[in-house]
FIPASE-112018 format. One line per 5 residues: their letters; for each residue x negated, y, z negated of C-alpha. Coordinates in steps of 0.25 Angstrom, whole numbers, plus 5000, padded with zeros to 4 digits. Example, Ala and Ser with C-alpha at 12.3 -4.5 7.8 and 13.67 -1.06 7.14 Angstrom:
BEGIN
AS> 4951:4982:4969; 4945:4996:4971 $
END
This chain:
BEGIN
XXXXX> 4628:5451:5254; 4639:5443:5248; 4638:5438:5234; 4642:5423:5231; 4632:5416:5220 $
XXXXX> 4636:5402:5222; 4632:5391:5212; 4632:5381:5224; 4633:5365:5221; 4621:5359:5216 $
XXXXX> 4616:5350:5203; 4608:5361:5196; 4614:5364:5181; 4617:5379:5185; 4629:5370:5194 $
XXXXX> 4631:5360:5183; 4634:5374:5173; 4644:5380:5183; 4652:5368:5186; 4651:5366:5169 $
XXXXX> 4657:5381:5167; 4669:5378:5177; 4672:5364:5173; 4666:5358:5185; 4657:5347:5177 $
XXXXX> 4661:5336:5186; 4666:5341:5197; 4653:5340:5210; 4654:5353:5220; 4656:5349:5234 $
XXXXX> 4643:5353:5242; 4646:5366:5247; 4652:5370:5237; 4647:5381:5224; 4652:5384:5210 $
XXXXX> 4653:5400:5210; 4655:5409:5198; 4669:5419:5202; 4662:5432:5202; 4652:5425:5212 $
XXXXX> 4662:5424:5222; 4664:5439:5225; 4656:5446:5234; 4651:5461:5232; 4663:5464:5241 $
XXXXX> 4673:5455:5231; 4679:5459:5217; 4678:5452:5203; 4684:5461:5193; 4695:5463:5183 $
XXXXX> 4708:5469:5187; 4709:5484:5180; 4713:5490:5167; 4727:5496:5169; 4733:5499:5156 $
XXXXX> 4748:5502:5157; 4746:5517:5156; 4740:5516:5169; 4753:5509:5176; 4765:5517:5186 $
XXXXX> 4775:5507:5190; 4776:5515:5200; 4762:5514:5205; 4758:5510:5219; 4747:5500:5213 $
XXXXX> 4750:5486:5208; 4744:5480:5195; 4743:5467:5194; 4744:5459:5181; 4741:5446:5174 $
XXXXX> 4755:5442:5177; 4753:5442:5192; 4742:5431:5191; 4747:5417:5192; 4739:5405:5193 $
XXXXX> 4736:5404:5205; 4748:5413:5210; 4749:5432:5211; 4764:5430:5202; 4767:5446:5204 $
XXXXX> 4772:5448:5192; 4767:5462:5189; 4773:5475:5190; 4763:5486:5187; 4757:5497:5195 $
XXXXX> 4749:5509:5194; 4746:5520:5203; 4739:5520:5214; 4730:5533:5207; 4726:5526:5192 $
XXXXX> 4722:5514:5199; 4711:5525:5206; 4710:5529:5191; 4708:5515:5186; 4700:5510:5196 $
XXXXX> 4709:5500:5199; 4703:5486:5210; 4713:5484:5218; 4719:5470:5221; 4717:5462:5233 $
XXXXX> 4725:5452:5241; 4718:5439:5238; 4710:5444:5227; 4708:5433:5214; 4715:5438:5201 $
XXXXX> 4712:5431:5188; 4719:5434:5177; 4709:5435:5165; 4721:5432:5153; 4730:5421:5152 $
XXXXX> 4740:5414:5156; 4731:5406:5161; 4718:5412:5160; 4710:5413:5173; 4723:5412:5182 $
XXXXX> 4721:5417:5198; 4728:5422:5210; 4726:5427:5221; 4731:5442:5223; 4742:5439:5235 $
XXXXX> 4747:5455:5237; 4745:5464:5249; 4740:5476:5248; 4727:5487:5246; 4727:5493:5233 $
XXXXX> 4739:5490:5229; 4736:5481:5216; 4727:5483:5206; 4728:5471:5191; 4725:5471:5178 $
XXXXX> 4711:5469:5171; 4714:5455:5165; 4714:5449:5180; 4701:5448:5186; 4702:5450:5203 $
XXXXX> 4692:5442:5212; 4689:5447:5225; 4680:5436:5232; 4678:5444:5245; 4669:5435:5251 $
XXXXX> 4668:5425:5261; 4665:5411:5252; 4677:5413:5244; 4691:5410:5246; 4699:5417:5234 $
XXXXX> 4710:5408:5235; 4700:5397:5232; 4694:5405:5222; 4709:5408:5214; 4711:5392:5216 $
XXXXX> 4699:5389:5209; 4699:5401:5198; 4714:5393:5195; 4706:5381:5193; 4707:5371:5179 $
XXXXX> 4691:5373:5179; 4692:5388:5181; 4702:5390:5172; 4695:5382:5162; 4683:5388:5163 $
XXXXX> 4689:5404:5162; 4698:5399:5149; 4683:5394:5144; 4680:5409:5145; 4691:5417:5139 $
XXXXX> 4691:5425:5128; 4699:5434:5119; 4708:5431:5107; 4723:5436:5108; 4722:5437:5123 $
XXXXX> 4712:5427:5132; 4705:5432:5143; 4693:5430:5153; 4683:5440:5156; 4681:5444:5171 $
XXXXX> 4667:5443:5167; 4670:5428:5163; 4678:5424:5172; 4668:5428:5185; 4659:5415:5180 $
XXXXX> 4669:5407:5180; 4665:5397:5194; 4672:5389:5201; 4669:5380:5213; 4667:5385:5227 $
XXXXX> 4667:5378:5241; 4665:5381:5255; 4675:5392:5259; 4681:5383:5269; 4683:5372:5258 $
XXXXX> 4689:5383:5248; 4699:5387:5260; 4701:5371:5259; 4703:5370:5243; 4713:5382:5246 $
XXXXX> 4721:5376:5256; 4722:5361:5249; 4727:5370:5234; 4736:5379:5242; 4744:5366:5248 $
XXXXX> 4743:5358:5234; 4751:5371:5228; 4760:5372:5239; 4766:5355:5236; 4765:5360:5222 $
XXXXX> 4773:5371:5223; 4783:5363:5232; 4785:5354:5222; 4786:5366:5212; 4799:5369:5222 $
XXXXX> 4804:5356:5222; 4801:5354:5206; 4812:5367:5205; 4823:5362:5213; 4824:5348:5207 $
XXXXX> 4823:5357:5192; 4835:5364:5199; 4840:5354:5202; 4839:5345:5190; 4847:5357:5183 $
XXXXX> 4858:5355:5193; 4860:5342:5190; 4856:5344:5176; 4869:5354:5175; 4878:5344:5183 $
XXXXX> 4875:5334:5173; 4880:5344:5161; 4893:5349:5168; 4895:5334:5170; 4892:5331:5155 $
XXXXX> 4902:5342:5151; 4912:5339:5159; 4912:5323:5153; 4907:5317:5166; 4896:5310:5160 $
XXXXX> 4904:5303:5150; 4918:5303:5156; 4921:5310:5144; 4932:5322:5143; 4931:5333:5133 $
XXXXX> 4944:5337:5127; 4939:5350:5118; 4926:5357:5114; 4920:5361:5103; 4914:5376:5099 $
XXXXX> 4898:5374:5096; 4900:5380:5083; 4908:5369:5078; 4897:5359:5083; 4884:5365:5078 $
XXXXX> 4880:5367:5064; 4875:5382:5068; 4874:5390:5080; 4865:5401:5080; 4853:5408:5086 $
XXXXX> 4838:5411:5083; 4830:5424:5080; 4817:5430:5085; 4807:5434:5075; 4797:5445:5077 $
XXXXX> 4788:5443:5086; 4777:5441:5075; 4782:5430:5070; 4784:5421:5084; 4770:5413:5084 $
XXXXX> 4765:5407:5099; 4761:5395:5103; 4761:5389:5089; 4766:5391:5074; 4777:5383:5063 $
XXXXX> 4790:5384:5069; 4794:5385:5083; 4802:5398:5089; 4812:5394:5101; 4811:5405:5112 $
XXXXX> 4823:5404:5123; 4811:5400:5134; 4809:5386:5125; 4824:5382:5131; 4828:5376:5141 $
XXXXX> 4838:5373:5151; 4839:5356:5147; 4836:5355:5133; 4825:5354:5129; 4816:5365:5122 $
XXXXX> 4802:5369:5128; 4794:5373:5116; 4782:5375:5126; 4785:5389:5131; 4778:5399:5123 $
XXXXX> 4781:5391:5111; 4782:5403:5098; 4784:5399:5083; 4789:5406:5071; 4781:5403:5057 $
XXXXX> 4789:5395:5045; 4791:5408:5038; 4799:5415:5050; 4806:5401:5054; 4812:5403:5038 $
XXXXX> 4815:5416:5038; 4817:5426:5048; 4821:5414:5060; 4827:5407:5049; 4839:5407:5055 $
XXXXX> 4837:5401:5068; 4829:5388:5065; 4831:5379:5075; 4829:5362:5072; 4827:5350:5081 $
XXXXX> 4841:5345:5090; 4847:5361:5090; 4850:5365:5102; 4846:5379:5106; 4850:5389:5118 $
XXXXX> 4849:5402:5125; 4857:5413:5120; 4851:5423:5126; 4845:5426:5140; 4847:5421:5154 $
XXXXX> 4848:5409:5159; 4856:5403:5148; 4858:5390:5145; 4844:5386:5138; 4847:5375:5128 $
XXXXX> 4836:5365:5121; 4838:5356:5110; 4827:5359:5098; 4817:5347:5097; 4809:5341:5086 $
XXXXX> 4797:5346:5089; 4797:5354:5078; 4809:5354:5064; 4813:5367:5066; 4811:5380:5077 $
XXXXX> 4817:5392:5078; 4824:5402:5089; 4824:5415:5094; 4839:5422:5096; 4840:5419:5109 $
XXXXX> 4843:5404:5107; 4856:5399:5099; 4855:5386:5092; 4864:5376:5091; 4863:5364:5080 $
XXXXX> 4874:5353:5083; 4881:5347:5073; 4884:5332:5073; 4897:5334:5083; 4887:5340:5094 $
XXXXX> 4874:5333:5100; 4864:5342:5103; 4859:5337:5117; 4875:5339:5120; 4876:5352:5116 $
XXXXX> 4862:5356:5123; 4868:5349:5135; 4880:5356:5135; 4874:5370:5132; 4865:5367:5145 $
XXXXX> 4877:5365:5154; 4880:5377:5164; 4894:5376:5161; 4889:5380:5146; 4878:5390:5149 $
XXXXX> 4889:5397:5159; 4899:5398:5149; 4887:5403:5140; 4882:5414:5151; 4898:5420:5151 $
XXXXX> 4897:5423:5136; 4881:5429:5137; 4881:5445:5136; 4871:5453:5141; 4862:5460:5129 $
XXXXX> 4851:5469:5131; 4847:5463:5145; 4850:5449:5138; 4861:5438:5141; 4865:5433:5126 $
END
C-alpha cells in the first residue's frame, strides 16, 4: 500500500499548527484540499534523500557519470552550470542514487536557501549530485512534482525553511528538517490546473523579460548616438578647434590597489573598496554588488595611494568590455579602488559629468581598446 499521511482540511488545532508552521495563519484550505508534510508525499516506491558525498578525489573528468552541483539549481530553473564527472565504477563504490528526469532537487545552502528545480536531463544512470542537494522523488499518484517544486519555491516555504537553518559560517537546512516543511495540497486535477495557470504567468513574464532587453539595447543605441552627437558639437552647434591632454586637466590621474585578501571586509565596514563590477556603462556607480570595505587603518596606509572622493570619475583599465565609467557619489567622504580602475579628479577647466560622458562614448572606448595590450590572459 501507498503511503500518503495527509493532514486534510478541518478546524482541529493539529490543522491550525500546520498552517502556523508554513505561514498559512489566514489563509482557509479549499474543500478537498490537505496540508502534507514533504516527506509525506513519497511513496515506499519514491525517494527522499540527500545527494551523495563525493569528495574531489573521487572525480575523473573523463568519467561517464555526471555530478551535479549546487551551481546547477536555479530557482525554479536546472542552469547546467557544472562540469564534474566520476566513473561509472566509484559511483558502484560510493553507492551513488542516481538522478532522475523530473525528480525534485533542493538545494540545502544558499543562494537562496531551499531553492528547487525540476531535474529536466535524459538519461538512466547517467547523473548522480552532491550531498548539500536533497532529491525528491514523489512516485505516486496524488502528486504532480511540478506542483510540488512550485510550491517548495513559494514565500511561505522559503520562509519557513530559513526559520530552520542552522550553521555559523556556512547556513544550511537539514534533510531531516527540511521533510516537515508542509505545504498545501489539492486535488491532482486542481494541481495540474495551478501548474497550467503558473506556467502561462511565467511565460508573459519572460516575454516581457525579452522585450525589457531590447528596448535596454536599444536605449544604448540611442544613448551612443546622443554622445557621438555631443562630441561632434551637434547638440550645441558648437566647433571644436583643438583638444586638450587629460593630464593637463586633472589634478592627478592614477589608479587603485588591491590589498590582501584579509583585509577586504564584506557586506559592511569603515571605508568602502570599489571593485570594477561597482561600474557601470552610464555613470553611475552600484555600490549594491557585493559591496567590500577596507578598515581606516588600510585606507591610510597600504591603499593610501588610491583614495578615491565624491565627484572623481573612475574607469576600467583593465578587462573586457571596456568603457565602464561612474562618477564617485557622496554616499560616503571618501573610498577607495582596486588596480583595475584609473581615477580621474578634474580640475576647474574640466566638468566631471563631461569627462564621464566623453569617456562613455564609443568613439573614446574604441580609441581606448586600440591601445589595450593583452597581459596574462588579461586586456590592460
Amino acid at each position: 500500500m501507498k503511503r500518503l499521511i495527509l493532514s486534510v482540511r478541518s478546524s482541529n488545532n493539529s490543522q491550525n499548527a500546520g498552517k502556523r508552521r508554513m505561514g498559512l495563519q489566514r489563509l482557509d484550505l479549499p474543500k478537498g484540499w490537505a496540508v502534507a508534510k514533504l516527506y509525506e508525499l513519497v511513496s515506499p516506491e519514491g525517494l527522499f534523500c540527500d545527494g551523495d558525498w563525493v569528495e574531489s578525489k573521487d572525480q575523473d573528468p573523463h568519467g561517464d557519470i555526471r555530478l551535479i552541483q549546487l551551481a546547477d539549481v536555479g530557482d525554479g530553473r536546472f542552469l547546467d552550470k557544472s562540469n564534474r564527472f566520476l566513473t561509472k565504477i566509484k559511483a558502484e563504490q560510493l553507492r551513488c542514487t542516481y538522478l532522475k528526469k523530473g525528480d525534485i532537487l533542493i538545494a540545502r545552502m544558499p543562494a537562496p536557501l531551499g531553492r528547487a528545480t525540476l531535474f529536466p536531463l535524459e538519461g538512466e544512470e547517467l547523473y548522480v549530485t552532491v550531498v548539500d542537494i536533497a532529491i525528491i522523488r514523489p512516485d505516486n499518484d496524488y502528486v504532480s512534482n511540478k506542483y510540488c517544486c512550485y510550491m517548495i519555491n513559494a514565500l511561505a516555504t522559503r520562509n519557513a525553511i530559513a526559520e530552520l537553518q542552522s550553521g555559523t559560517t556556512r547556513k544550511r537546512i537539514a534533510r531531516t528538517k527540511l521533510e516537515t516543511i508542509t505545504i498545501p495540497l489539492p486535488p491532482l486535477a486542481e494541481q495540474h490546473r495551478i501548474v497550467a495557470k503558473i506556467d502561462a504567468l511565467f511565460s508573459k513574464l519572460d516575454k516581457g523579460v525579452e522585450t525589457l532587453q531590447i528596448i535596454r539595447q536599444q536605449l544604448r543605441t540611442y544613448r551612443q548616438a546622443v554622445l557621438k552627437w555631443a562630441f561632434e558639437g551637434r547638440l550645441t552647434g558648437a566647433s571644436f578647434s583643438g583638444t586638450r591632454k587629460l593630464e593637463e586637466l586633472c589634478f592627478f590621474i592614477t589608479k587603485g590597489t588591491t590589498p590582501k585578501k584579509m583585509d577586504m571586509i564584506p557586506m559592511e565596514g569603515e571605508i568602502p573598496f570599489i571593485k570594477v563590477y561597482n561600474l557601470t556603462f552610464n555613470g553611475t556607480l552600484d555600490f549594491s554588488i557585493d559591496p567590500t570595505f577596507v578598515t581606516q587603518d588600510t585606507h591610510n596606509g597600504f591603499l593610501s595611494r588610491s583614495k578615491v572622493f565624491p565627484s572623481d570619475v573612475l574607469m576600467n583599465i583593465v578587462g573586457l568590455p571596456m568603457g565602464k565609467v561612474s562618477i564617485v557619489p557622496d554616499k560616503y567622504s571618501e573610498w577607495n579602488i582596486n588596480q583595475a580602475i584609473a581615477r580621474f579628479r578634474c580640475n576647474d577647466e574640466l566638468n566631471n559629468r563631461y569627462l564621464a560622458h566623453y569617456l562613455l562614448c564609443a568613439s573614446t572606448i574604441n580609441a581606448i581598446s586600440k591601445k589595450t595590450k593583452a597581459t596574462a590572459g588579461q586586456f590592460n
